[in-house]
N, C-alpha and C positions, 0 to 999 in steps of 0.2 A: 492653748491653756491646758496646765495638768491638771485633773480631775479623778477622782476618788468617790467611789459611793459607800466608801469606809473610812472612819478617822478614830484614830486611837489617841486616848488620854494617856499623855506622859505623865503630868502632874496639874495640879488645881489650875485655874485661870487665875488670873491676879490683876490688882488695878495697878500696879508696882508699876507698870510700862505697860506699853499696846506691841501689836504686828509689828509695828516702823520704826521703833526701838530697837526689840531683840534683834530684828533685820538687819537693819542698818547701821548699830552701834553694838550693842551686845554681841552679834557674832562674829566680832573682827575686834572688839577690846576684850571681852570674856568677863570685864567689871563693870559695874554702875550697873540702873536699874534708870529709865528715861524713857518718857513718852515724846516721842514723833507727831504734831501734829499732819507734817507733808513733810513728806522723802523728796521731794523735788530738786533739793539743795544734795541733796546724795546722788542722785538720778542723773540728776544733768551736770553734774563737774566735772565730766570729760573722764574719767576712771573706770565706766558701765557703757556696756554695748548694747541695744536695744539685740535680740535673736528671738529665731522659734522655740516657741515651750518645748518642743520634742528636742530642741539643742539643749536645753540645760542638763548641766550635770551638778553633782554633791557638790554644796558648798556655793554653787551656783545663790543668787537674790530674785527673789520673784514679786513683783509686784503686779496685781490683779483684781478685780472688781473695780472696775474704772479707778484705779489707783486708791481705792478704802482701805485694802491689806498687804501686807509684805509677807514672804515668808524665805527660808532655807530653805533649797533642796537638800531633800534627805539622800540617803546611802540605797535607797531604792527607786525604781523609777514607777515616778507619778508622785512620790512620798516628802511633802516641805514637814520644816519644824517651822514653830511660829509661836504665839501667843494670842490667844484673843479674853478680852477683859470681859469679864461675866456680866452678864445683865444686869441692872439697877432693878434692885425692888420699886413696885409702884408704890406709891403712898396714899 
């Protein structure tokens, strides 16, 4: 698994889409905004090769935390792009 005990804000979180959107659809059509509830239908079509974390490279799809999050590997190593949806206020 890549791991970071640093994470940089690119821009706001958003509920627009989750992790398994941008992953899996946004970063291979570049349009639409969609939430993922399970990538499993992505995962397993026979297009994605199960490998070690320390194999991936840029561009590379990561899925992680028993399958809760997706992400992009980034242009550095250790480093995905991703989205994750901000917290709901309590009420």
């Amino acid at each position: 698994m890549l791991q970071s005990q640093d994470a940089q804000i690119a821009a706001a979180a958003t509920i627009t889409y989750n992790s398994h959107g941008y992953a899996w659809y946004m970063s291979e059509s570049g349009q639409g905004r969609v939430s993922i509830a399970d990538p499993h239908a992505y995962v397993t079509d026979g297009s994605y090769t199960k490998i070690d974390a320390l194999e991936a490279k840029a561009g590379d799809k990561v899925l992680y935390g028993d399958g809760v999050h997706s992400a992009v590997v980034a242009g550095s190593p250790g480093w995905v792009i991703s989205n994750t949806v901000p917290p709901r206020s309590s009420v």
